[in-house]
N, CA, C and O atoms as a GROMACS GRO file, in nm:
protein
  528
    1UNK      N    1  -5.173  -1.085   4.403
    1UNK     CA    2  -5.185  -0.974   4.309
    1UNK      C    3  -5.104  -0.856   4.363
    1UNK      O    4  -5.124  -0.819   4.479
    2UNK      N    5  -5.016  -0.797   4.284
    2UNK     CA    6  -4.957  -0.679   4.344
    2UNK      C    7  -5.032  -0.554   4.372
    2UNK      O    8  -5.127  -0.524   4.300
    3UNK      N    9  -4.999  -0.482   4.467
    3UNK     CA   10  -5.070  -0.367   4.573
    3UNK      C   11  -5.005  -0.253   4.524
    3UNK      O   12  -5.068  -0.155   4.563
    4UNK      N   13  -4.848  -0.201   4.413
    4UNK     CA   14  -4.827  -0.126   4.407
    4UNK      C   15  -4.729  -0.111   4.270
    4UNK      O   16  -4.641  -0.197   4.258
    5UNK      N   17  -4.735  -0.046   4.203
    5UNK     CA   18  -4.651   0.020   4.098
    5UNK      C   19  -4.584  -0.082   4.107
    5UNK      O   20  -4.615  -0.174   4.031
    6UNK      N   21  -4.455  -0.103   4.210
    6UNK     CA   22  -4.300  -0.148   4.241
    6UNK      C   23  -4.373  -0.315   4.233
    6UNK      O   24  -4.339  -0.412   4.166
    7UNK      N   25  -4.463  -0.300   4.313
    7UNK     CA   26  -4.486  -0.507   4.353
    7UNK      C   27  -4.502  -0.514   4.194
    7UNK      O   28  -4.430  -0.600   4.142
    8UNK      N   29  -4.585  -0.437   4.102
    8UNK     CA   30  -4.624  -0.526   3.973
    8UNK      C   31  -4.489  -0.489   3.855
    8UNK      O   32  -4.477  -0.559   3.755
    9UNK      N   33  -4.420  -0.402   3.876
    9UNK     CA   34  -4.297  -0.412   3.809
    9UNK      C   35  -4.198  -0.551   3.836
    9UNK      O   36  -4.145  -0.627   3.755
   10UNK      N   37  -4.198  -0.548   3.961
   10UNK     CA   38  -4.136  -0.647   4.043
   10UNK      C   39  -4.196  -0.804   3.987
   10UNK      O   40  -4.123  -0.902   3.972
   11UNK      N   41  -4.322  -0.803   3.965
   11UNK     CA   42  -4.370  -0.925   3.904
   11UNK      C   43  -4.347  -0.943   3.760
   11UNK      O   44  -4.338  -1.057   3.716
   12UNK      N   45  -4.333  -0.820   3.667
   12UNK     CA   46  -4.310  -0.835   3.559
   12UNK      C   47  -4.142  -0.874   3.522
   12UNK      O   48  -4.101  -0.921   3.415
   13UNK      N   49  -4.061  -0.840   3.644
   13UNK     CA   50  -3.920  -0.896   3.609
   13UNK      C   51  -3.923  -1.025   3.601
   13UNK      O   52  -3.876  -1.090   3.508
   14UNK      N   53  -3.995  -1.083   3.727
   14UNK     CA   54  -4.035  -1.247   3.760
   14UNK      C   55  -4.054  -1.271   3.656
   14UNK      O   56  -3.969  -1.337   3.597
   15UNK      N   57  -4.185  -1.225   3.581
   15UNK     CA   58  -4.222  -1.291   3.468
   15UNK      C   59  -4.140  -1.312   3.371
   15UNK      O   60  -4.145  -1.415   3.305
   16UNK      N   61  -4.048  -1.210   3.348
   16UNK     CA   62  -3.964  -1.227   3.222
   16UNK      C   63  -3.848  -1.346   3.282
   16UNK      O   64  -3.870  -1.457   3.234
   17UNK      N   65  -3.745  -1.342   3.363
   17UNK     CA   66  -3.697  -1.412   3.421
   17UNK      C   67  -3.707  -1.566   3.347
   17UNK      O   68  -3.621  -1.635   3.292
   18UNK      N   69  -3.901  -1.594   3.380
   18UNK     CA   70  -3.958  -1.735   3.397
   18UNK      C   71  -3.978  -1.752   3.252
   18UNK      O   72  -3.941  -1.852   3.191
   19UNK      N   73  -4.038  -1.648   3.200
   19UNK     CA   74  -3.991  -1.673   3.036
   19UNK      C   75  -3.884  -1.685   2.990
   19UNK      O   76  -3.884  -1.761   2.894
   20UNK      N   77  -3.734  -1.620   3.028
   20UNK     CA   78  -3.651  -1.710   3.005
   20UNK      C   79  -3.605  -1.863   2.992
   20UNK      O   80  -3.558  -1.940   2.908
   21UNK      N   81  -3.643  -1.861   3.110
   21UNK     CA   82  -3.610  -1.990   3.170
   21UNK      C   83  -3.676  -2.115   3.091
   21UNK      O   84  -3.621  -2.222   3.067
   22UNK      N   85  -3.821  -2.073   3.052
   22UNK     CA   86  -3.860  -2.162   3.008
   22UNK      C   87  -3.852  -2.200   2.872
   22UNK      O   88  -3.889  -2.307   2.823
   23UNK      N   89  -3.807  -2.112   2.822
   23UNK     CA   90  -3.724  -2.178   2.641
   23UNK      C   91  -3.603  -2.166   2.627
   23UNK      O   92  -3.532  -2.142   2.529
   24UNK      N   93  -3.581  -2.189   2.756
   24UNK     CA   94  -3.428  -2.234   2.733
   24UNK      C   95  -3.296  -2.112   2.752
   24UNK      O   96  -3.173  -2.117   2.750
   25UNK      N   97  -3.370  -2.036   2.766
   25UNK     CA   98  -3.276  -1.892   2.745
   25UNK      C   99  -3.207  -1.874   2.896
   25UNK      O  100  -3.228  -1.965   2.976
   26UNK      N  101  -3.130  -1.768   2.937
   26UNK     CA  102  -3.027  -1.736   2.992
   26UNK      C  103  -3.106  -1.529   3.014
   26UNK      O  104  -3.201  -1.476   2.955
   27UNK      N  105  -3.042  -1.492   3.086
   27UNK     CA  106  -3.089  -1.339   3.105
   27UNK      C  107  -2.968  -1.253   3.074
   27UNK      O  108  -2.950  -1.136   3.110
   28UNK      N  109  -2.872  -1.346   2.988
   28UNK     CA  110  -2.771  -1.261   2.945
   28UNK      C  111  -2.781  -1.202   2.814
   28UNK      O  112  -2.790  -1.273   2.713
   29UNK      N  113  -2.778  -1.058   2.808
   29UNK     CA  114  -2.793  -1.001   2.685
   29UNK      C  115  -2.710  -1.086   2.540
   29UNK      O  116  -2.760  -1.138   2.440
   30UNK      N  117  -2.625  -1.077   2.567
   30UNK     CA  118  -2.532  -1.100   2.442
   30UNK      C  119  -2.571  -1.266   2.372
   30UNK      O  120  -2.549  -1.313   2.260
   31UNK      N  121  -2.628  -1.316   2.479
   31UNK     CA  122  -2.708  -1.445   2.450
   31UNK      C  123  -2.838  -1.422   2.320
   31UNK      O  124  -2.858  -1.523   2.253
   32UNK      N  125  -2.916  -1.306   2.286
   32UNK     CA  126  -2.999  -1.273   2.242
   32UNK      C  127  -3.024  -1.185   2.118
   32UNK      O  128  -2.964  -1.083   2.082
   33UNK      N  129  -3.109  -1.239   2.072
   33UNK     CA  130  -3.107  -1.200   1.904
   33UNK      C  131  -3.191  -1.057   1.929
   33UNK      O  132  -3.161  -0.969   1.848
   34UNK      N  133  -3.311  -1.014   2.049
   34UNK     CA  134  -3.341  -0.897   2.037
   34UNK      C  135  -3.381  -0.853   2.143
   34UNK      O  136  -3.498  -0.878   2.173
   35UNK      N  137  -3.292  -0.768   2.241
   35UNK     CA  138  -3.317  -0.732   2.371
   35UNK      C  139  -3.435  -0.634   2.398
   35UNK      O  140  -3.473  -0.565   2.304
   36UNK      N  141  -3.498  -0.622   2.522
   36UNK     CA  142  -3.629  -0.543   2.532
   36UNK      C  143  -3.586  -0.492   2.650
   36UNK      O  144  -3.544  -0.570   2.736
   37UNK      N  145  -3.591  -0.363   2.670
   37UNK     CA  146  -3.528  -0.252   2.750
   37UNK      C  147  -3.643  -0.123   2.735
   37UNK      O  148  -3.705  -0.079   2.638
   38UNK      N  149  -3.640  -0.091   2.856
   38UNK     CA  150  -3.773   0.008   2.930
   38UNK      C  151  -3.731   0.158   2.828
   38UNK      O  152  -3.613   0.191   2.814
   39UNK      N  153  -3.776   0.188   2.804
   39UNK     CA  154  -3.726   0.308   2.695
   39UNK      C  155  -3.718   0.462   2.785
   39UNK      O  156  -3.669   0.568   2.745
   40UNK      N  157  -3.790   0.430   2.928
   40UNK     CA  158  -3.766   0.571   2.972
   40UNK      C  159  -3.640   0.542   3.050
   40UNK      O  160  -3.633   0.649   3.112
   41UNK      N  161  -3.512   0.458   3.099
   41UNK     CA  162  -3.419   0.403   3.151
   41UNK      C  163  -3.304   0.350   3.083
   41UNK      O  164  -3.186   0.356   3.116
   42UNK      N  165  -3.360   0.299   2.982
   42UNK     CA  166  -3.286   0.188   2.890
   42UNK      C  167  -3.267   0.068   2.974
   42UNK      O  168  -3.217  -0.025   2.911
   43UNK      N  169  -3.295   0.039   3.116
   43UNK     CA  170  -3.274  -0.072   3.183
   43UNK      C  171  -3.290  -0.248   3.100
   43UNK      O  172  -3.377  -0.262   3.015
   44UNK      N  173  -3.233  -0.321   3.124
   44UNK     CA  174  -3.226  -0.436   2.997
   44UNK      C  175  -3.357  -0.485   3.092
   44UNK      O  176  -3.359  -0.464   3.214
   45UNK      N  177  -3.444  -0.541   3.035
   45UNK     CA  178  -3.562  -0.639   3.087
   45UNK      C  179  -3.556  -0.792   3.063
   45UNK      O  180  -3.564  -0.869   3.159
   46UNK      N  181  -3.545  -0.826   2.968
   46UNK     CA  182  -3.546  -0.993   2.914
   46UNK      C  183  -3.483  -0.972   2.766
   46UNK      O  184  -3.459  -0.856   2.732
   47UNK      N  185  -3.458  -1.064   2.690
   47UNK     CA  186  -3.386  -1.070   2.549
   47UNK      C  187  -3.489  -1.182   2.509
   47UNK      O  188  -3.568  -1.238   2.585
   48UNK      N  189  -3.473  -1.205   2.377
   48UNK     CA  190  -3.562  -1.305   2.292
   48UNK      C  191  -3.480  -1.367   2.226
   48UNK      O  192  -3.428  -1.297   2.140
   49UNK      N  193  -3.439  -1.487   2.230
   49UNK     CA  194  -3.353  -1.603   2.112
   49UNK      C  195  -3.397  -1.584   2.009
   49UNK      O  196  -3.480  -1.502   1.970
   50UNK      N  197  -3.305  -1.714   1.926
   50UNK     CA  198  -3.374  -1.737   1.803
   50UNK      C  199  -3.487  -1.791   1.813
   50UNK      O  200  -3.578  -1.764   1.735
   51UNK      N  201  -3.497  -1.866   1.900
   51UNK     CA  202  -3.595  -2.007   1.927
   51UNK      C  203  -3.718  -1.920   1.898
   51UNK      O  204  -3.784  -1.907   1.795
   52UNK      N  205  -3.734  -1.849   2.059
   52UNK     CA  206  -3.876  -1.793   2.085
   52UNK      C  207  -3.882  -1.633   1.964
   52UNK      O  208  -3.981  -1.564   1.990
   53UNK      N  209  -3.792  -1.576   1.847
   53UNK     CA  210  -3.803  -1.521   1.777
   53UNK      C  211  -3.870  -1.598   1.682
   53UNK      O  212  -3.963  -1.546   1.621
   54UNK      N  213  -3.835  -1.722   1.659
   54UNK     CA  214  -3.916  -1.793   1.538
   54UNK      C  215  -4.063  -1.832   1.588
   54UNK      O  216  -4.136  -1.846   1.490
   55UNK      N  217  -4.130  -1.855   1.709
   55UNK     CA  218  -4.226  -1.826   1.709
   55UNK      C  219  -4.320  -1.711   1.726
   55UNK      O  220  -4.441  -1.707   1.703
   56UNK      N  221  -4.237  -1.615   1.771
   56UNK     CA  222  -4.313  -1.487   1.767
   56UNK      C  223  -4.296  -1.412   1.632
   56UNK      O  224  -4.364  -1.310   1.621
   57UNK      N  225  -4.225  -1.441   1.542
   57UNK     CA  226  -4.236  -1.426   1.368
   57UNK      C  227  -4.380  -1.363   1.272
   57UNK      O  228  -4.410  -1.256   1.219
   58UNK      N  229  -4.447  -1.502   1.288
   58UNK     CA  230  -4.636  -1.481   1.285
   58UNK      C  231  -4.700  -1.383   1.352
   58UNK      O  232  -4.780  -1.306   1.299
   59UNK      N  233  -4.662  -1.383   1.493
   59UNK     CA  234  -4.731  -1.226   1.553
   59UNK      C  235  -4.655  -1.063   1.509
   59UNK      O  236  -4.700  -0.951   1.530
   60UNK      N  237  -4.552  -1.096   1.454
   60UNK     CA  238  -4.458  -0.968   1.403
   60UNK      C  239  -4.516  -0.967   1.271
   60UNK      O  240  -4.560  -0.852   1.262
   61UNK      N  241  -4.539  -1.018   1.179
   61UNK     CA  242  -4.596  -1.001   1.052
   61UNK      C  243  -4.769  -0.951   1.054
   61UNK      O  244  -4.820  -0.863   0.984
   62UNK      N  245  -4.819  -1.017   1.130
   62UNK     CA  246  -4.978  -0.977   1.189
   62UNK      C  247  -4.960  -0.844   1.228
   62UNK      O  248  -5.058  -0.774   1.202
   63UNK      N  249  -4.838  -0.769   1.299
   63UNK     CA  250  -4.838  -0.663   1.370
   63UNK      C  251  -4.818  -0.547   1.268
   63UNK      O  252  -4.882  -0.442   1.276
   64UNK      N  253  -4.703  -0.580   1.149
   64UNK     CA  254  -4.702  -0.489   1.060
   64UNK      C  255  -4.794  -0.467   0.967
   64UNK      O  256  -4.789  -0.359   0.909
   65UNK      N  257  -4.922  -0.582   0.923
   65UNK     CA  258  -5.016  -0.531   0.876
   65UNK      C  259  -5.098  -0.468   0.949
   65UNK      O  260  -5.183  -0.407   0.886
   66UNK      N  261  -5.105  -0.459   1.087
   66UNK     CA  262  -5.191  -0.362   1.165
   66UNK      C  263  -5.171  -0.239   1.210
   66UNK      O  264  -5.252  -0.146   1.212
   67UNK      N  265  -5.021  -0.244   1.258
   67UNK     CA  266  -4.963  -0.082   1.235
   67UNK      C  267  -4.871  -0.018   1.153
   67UNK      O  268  -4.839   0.100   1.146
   68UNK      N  269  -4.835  -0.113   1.095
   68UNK     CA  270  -4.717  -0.038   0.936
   68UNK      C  271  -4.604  -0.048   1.020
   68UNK      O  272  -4.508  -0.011   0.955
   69UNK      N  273  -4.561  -0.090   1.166
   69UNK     CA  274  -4.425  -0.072   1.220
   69UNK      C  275  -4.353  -0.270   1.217
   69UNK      O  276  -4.393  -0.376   1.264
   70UNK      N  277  -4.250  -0.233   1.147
   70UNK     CA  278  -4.158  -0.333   1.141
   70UNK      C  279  -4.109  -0.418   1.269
   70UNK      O  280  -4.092  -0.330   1.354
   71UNK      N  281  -4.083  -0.518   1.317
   71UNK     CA  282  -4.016  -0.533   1.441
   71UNK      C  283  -3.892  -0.592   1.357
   71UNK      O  284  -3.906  -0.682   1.274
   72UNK      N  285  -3.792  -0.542   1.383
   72UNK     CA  286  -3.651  -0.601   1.302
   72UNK      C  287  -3.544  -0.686   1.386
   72UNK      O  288  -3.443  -0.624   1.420
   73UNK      N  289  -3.549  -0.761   1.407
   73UNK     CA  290  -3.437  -0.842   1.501
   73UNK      C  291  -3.309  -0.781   1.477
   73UNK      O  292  -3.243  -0.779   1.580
   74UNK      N  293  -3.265  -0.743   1.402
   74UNK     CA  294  -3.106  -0.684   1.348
   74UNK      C  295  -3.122  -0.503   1.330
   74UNK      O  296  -3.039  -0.442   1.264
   75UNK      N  297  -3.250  -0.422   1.404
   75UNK     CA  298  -3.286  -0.279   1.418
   75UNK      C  299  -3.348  -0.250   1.558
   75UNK      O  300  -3.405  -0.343   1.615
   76UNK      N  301  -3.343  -0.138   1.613
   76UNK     CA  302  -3.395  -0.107   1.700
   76UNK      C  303  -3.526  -0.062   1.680
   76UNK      O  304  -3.540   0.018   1.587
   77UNK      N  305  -3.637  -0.098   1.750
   77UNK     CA  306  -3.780  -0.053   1.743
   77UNK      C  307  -3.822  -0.011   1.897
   77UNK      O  308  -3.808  -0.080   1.997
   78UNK      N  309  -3.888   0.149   1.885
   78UNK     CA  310  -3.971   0.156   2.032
   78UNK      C  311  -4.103   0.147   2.005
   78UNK      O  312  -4.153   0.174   1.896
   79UNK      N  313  -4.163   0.110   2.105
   79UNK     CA  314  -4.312   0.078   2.100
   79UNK      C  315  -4.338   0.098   2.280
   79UNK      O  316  -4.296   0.047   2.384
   80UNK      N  317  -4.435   0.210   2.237
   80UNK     CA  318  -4.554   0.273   2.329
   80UNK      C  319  -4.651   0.167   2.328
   80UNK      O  320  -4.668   0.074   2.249
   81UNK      N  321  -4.744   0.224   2.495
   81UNK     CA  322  -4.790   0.170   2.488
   81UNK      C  323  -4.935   0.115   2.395
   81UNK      O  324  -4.994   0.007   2.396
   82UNK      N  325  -4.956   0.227   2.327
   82UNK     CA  326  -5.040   0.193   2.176
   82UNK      C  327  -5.018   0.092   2.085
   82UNK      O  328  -5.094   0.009   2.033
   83UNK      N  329  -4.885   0.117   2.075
   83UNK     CA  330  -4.794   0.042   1.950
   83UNK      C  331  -4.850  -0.162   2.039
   83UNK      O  332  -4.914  -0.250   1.982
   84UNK      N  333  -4.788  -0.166   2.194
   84UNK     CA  334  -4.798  -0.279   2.246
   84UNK      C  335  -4.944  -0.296   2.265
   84UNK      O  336  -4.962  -0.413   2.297
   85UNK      N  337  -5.054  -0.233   2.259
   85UNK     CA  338  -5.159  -0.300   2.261
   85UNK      C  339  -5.207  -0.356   2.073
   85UNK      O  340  -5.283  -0.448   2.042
   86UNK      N  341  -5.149  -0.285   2.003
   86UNK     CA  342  -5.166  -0.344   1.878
   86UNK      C  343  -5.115  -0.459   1.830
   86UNK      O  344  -5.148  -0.540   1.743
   87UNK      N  345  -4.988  -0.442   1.943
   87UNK     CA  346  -4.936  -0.605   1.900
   87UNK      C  347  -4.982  -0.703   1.997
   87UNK      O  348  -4.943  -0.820   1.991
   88UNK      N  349  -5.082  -0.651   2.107
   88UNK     CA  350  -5.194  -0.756   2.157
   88UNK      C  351  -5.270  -0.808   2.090
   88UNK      O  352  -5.301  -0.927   2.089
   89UNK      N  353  -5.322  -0.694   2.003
   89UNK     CA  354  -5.410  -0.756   1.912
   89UNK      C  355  -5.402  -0.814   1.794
   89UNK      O  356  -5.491  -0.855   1.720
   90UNK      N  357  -5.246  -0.815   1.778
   90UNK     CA  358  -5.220  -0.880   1.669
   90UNK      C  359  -5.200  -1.084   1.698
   90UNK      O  360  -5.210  -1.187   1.631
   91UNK      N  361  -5.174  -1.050   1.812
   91UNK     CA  362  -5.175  -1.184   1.913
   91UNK      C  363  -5.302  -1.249   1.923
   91UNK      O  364  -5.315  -1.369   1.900
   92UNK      N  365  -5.421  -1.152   1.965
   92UNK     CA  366  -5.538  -1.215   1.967
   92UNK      C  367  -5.624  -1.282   1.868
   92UNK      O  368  -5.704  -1.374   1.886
   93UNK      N  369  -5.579  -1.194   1.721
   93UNK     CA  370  -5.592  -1.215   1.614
   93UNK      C  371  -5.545  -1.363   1.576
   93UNK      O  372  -5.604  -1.459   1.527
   94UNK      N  373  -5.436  -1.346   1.611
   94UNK     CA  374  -5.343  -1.493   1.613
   94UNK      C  375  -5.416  -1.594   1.663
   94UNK      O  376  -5.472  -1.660   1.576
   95UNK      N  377  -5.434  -1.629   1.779
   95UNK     CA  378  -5.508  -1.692   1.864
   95UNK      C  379  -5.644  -1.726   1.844
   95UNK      O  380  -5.679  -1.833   1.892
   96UNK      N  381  -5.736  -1.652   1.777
   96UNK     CA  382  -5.868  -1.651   1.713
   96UNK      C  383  -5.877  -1.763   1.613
   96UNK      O  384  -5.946  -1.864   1.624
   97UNK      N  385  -5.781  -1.725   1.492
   97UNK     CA  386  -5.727  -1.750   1.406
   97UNK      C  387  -5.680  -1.919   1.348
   97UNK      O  388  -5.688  -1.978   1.241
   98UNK      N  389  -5.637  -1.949   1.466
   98UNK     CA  390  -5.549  -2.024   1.453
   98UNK      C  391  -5.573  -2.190   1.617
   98UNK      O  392  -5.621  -2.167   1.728
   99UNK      N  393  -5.520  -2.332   1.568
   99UNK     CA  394  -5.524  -2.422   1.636
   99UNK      C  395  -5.453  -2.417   1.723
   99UNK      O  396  -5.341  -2.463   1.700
  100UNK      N  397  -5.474  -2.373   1.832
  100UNK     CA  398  -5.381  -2.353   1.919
  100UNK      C  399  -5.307  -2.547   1.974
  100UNK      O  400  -5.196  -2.572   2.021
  101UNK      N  401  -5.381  -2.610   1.955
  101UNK     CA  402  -5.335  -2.761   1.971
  101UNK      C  403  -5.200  -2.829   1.890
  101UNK      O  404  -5.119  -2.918   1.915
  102UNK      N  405  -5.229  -2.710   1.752
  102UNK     CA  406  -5.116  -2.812   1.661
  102UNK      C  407  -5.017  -2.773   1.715
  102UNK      O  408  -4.944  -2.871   1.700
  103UNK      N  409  -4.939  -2.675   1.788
  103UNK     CA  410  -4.808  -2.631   1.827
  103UNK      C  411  -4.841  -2.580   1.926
  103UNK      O  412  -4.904  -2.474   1.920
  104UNK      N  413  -4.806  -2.645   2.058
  104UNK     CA  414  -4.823  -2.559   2.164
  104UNK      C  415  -4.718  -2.496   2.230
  104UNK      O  416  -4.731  -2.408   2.315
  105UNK      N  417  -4.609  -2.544   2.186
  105UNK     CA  418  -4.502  -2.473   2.225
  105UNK      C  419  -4.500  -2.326   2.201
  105UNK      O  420  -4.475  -2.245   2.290
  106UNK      N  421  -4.526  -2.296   2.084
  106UNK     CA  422  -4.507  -2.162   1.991
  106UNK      C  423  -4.668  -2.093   2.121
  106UNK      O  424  -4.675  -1.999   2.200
  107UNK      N  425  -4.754  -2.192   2.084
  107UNK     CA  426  -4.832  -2.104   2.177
  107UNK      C  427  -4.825  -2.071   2.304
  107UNK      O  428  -4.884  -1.971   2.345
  108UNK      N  429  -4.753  -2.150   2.385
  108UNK     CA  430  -4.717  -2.083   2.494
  108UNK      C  431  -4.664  -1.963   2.496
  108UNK      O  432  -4.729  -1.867   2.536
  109UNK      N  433  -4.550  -1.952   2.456
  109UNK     CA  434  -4.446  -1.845   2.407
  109UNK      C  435  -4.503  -1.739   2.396
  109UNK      O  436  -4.485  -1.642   2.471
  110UNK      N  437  -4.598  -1.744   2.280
  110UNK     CA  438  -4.666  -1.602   2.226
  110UNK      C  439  -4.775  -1.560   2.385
  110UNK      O  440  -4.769  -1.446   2.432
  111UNK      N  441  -4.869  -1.671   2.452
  111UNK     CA  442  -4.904  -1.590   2.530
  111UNK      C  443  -4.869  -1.544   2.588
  111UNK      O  444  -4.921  -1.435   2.614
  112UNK      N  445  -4.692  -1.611   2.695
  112UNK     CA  446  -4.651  -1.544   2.759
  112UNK      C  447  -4.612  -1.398   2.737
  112UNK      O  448  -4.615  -1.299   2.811
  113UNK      N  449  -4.563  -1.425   2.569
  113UNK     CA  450  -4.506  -1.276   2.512
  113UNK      C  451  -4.592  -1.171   2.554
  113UNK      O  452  -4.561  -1.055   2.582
  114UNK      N  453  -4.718  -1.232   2.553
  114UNK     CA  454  -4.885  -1.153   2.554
  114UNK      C  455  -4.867  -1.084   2.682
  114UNK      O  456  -4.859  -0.963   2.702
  115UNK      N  457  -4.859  -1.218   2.796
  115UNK     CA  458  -4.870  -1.122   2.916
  115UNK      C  459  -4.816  -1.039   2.958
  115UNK      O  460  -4.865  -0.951   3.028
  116UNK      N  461  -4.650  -1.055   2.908
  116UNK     CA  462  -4.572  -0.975   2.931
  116UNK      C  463  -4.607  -0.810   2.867
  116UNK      O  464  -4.600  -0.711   2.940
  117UNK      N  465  -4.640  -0.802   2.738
  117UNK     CA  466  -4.655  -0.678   2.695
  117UNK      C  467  -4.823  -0.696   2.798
  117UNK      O  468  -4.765  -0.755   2.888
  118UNK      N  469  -4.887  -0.694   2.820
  118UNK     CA  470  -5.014  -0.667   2.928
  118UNK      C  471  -4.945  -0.596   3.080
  118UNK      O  472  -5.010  -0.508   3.136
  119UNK      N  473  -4.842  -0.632   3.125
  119UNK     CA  474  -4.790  -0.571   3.218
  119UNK      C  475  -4.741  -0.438   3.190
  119UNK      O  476  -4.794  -0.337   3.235
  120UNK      N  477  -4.616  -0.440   3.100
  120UNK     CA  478  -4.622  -0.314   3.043
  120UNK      C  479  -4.697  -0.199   3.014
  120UNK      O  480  -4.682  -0.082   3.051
  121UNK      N  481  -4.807  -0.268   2.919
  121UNK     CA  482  -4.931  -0.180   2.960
  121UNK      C  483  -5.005  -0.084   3.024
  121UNK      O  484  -5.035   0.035   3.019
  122UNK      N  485  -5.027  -0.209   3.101
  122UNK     CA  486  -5.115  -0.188   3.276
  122UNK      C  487  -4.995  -0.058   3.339
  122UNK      O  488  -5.033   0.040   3.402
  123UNK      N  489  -4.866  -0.081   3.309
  123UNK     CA  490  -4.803   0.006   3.373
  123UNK      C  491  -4.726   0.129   3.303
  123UNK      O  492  -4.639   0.202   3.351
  124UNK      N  493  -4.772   0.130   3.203
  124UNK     CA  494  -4.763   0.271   3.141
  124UNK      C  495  -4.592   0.277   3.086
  124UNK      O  496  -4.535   0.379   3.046
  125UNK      N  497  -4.543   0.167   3.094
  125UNK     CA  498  -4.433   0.098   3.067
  125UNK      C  499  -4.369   0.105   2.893
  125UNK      O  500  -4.417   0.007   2.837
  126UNK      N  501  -4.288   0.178   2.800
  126UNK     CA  502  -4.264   0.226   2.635
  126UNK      C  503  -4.167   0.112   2.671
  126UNK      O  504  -4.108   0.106   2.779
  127UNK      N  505  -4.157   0.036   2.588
  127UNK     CA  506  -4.045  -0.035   2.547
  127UNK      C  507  -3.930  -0.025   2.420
  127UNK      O  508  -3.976   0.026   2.318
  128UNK      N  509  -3.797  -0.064   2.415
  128UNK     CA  510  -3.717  -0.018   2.343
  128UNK      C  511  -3.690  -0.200   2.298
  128UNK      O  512  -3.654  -0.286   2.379
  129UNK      N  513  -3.718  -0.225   2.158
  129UNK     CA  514  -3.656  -0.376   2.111
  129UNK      C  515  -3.491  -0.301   2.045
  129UNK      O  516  -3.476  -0.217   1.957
  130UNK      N  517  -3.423  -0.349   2.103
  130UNK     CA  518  -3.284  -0.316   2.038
  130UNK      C  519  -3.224  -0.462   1.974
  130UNK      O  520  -3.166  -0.537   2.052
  131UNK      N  521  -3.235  -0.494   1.866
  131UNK     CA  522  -3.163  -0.598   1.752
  131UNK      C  523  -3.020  -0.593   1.762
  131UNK      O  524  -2.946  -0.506   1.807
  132UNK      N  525  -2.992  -0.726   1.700
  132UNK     CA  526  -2.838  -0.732   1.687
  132UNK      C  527  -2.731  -0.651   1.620
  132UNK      O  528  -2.613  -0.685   1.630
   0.00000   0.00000   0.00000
């Protein structure tokens, strides 16, 4: 468990990294349909394909009926950390909701998506989605 600010930032790069990695993706921006960048830096963090955009789709539609904010793959969206706990709960909602057995792929994805905005969180962390 990280001991400091830096160790759990430091784990949240890991994390994104490993979410790359694991649908297939690359950590190169231009590879990506919607990059996620720290909004007090603009530093690039991880990007999202098409792939893992088409399963996180369902949690973006759940999210705009809960806060009225769009996530646009082809627009830029920031989201505080308010905005990212709503789209926790638009996740959890999801998850409640829904068989997590019939597709587990998609469900992986989304939790990881989950944990990832949970780090953010925890660390007081605004994010910037910048679209194509």
């Amino acid at each position: 468990m990280p001991t400091n600010l830096m160790d759990s930032y430091g784990a949240a790069l890991n994390n994104a990294a490993n979410l790359q990695k694991m649908h297939g993706g690359t950590n190169h921006k231009e590879d990506k349909m919607l990059d996620i960048h720290r909004l007090d830096n603009l530093e690039y963090i991880f990007g999202i394909d098409d792939l893992m955009l088409s399963h996180l789709e369902v949690i973006f539609t759940r999210f705009v009926r809960i806060s009225g904010i769009n996530i646009d793959p082809y627009a830029d969206t920031i989201l505080d950390v308010g905005c990212m706990k709503n789209l926790v709960r638009a996740i959890d909602i999801y998850v409640g909701v829904t068989d997590l057995n019939k597709n587990k792929q998609e469900t992986s994805k989304i939790l990881e998506f989950k944990g990832m905005l949970n780090l953010f969180i925890q660390q007081g962390i605004a994010i910037k989605l910048v679209g194509d």
